[in-house]
C-alpha positions as CSV (number, residue, x, y, z in Angstrom):
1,X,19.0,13.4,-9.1
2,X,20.6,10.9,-11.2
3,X,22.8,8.7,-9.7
4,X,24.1,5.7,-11.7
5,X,22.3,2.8,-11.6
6,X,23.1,-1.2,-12.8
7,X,21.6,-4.2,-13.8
8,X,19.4,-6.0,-11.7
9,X,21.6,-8.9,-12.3
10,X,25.0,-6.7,-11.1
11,X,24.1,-5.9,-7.9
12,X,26.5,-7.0,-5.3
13,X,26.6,-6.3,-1.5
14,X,29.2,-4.0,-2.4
15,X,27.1,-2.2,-5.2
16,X,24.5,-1.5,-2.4
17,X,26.8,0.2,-0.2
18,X,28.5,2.3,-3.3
19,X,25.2,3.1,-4.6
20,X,24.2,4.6,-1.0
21,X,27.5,7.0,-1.5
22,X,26.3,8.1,-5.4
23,X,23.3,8.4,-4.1
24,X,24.1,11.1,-0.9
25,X,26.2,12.7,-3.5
26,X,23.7,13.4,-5.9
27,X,21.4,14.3,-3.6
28,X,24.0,17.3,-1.6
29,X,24.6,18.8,-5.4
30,X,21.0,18.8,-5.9
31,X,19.8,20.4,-2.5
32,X,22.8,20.7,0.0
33,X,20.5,21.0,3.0
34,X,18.3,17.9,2.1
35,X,19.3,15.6,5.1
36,X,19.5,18.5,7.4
37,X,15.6,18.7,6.9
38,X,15.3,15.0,6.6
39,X,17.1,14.6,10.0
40,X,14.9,17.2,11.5
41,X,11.7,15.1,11.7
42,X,9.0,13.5,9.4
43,X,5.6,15.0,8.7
44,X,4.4,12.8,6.1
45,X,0.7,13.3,4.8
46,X,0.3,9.7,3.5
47,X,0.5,6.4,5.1
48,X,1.1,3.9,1.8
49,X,-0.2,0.1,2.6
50,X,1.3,-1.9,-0.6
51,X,2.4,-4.4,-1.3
52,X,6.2,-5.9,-1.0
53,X,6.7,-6.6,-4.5
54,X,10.2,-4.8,-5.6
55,X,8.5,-3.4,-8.4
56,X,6.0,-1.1,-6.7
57,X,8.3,1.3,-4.9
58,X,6.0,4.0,-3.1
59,X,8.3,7.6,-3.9
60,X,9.4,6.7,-7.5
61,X,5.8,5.2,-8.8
62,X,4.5,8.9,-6.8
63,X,7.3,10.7,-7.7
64,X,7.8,11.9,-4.5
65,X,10.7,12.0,-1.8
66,X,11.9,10.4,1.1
67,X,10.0,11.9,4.0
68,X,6.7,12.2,2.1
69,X,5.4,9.3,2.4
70,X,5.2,6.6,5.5
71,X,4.8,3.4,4.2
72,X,3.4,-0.5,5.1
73,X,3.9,-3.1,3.1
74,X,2.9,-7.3,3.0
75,X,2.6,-9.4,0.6
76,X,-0.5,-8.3,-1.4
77,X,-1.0,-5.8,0.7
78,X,-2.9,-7.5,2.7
79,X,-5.5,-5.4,5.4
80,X,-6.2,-7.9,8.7
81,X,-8.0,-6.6,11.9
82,X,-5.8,-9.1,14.2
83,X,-2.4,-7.9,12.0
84,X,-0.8,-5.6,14.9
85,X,2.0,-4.4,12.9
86,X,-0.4,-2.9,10.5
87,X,-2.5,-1.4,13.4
88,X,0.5,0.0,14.6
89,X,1.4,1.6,11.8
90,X,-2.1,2.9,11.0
91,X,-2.3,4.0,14.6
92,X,1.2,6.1,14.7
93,X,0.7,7.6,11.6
94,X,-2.8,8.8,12.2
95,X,-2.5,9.6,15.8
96,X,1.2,11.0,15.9
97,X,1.8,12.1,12.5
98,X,-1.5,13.5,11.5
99,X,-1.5,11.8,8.4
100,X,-4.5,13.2,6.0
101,X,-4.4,10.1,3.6
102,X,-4.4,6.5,3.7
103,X,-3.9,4.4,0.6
104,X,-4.2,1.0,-0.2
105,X,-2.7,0.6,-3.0
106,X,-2.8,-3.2,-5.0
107,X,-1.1,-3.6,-8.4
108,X,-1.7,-6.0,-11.4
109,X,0.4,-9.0,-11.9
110,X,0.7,-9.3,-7.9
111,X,1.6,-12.5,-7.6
112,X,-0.1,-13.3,-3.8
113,X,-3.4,-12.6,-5.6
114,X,-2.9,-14.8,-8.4
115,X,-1.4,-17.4,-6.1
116,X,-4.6,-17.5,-4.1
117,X,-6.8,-17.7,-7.2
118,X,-5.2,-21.4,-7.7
119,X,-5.2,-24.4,-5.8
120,X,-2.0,-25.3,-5.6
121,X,-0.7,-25.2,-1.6
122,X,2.6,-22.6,-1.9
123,X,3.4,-22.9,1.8
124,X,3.1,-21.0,4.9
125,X,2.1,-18.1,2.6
126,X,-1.4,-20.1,2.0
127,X,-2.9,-19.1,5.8
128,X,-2.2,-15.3,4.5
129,X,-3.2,-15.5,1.2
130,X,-6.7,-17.1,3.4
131,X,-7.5,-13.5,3.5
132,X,-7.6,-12.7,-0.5
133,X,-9.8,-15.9,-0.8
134,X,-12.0,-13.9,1.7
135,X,-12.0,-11.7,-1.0
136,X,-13.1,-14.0,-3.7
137,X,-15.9,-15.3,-2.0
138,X,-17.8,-12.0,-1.1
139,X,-17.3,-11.2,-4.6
140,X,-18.0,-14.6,-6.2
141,X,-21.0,-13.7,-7.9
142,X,-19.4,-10.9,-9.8
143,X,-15.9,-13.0,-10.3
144,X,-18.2,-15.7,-11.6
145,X,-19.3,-13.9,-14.6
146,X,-16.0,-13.0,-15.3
147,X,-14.7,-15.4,-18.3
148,X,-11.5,-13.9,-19.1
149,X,-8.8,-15.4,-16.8
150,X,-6.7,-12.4,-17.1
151,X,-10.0,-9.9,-16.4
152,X,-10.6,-11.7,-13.7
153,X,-7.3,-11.8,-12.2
154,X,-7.1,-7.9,-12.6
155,X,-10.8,-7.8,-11.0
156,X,-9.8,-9.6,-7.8
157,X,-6.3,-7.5,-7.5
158,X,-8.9,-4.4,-7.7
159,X,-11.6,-6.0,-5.0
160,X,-8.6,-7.0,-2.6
161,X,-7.3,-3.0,-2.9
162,X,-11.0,-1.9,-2.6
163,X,-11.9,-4.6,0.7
164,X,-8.2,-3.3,2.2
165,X,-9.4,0.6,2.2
166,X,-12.9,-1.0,3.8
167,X,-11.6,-2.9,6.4
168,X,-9.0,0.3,7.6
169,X,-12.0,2.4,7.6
170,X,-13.3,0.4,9.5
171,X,-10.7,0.0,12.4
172,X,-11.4,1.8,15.4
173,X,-8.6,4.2,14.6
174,X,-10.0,5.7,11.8
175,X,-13.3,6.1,13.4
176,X,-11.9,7.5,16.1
177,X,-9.8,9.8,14.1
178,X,-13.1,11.1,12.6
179,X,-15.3,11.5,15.6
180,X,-12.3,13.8,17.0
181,X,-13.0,15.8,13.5
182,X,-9.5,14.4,12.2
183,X,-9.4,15.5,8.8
184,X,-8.4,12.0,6.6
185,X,-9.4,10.1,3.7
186,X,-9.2,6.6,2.9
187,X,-8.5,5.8,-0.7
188,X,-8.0,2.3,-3.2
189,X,-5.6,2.7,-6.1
190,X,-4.4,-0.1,-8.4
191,X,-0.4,0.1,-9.8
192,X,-0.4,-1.0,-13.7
193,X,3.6,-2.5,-13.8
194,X,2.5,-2.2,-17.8
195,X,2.3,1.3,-18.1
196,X,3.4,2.8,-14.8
197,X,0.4,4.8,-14.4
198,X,-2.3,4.2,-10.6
199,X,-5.7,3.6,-11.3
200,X,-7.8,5.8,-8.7
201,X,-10.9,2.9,-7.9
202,X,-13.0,5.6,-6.9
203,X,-14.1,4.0,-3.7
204,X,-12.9,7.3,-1.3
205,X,-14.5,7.4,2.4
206,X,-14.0,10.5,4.3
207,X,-16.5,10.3,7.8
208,X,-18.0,7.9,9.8
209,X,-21.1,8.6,7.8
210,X,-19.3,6.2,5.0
211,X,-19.2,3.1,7.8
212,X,-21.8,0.3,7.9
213,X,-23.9,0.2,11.2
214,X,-22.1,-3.2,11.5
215,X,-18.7,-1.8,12.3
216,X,-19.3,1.8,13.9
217,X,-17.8,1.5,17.2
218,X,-18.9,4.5,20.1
């Protein structure tokens, strides 16, 4: 598919709806049955939390379509036990769509994670952005010894991804999901907006046996 595309600067209301019609075009000469199957149902394998930044688009960073991926996204992508719109994302795509990976996926530069390493009061954005701070303080020790602003700022953007995959492991739907012998992984990636490439952080849990004492729930 490759359907015209402008300037960020040149998009119009009018533009949107134009590029929707080059968009359908391209898509019937390239497979004429694509939104028959699309309108058929979804069956996704992944459910993608990320964040809202326009510049971390799930499909085109993947390279995958619409359909194969369901996706969640907050600013800084953001895991919270009391969120329910996360939970009820989590929860339909694990329990109704049989999803067989989760991903919590950060990315560098995100600008919630740098605003909550200042202290400079941005708004109502500041009680969320409590949560990355959260973040920061179970991992002073190791942020401490950090000297390079920028290595730190990269470090926390990886902890936030790495404490988001923990604390959705940790939700009663994923345990539950497991002790039924649900077969689903929980991953943390990082998005480089530099170099386009994910970083896989390597912190993968796959059973109950990954979950502290403290949060296993019978």
């Amino acid at each position: 598919m490759c359907a015209k595309t402008i300037d960020t600067k040149d998009i119009t209301y009018d533009s949107l709806l134009q590029g929707n019609k080059d968009w359908v075009k391209d898509t019937i000469d390239s497979d004429p049955a694509f939104f028959d199957k699309l309108s058929a149902g979804q069956a996704p394998p992944v459910l993608w939390i990320g964040c809202s930044d326009s510049r971390v688009p799930a499909n085109q960073i993947t390279n995958t379509r619409p359909g194969d991926i369901f996706v969640h996204r907050n600013i800084a992508n953001v895991v919270v036990h009391t969120d329910m719109n996360l939970l009820s994302v989590l929860d339909y795509s694990i329990n109704v769509l049989k999803v067989k990976h989760v991903i919590v996926c950060g990315h560098y530069g995100c600008g919630g994670v740098k605003a909550a390493l200042g202290d400079k009061q941005v708004g109502l954005i500041d009680n969320w952005l409590r949560n990355i701070r959260d973040v920061y303080r179970l991992h002073d020790q190791e942020l401490a010894n950090i000297q390079d602003p920028d290595q730190k700022f990269d470090r926390l953007v990886e902890l936030n991804a790495i404490e988001g995959a923990a604390k959705v492991m940790n939700t009663s739907i994923v345990q539950s999901a497991w002790a039924n012998g649900q077969e689903l992984s929980v991953h943390a990636w990082v998005y480089s907006l530099k170099t386009g490439l994910i970083k896989d952080l390597e912190v993968t849990t796959r059973s109950l046996d990954d979950v502290s004492p403290a949060f296993k729930v019978s």
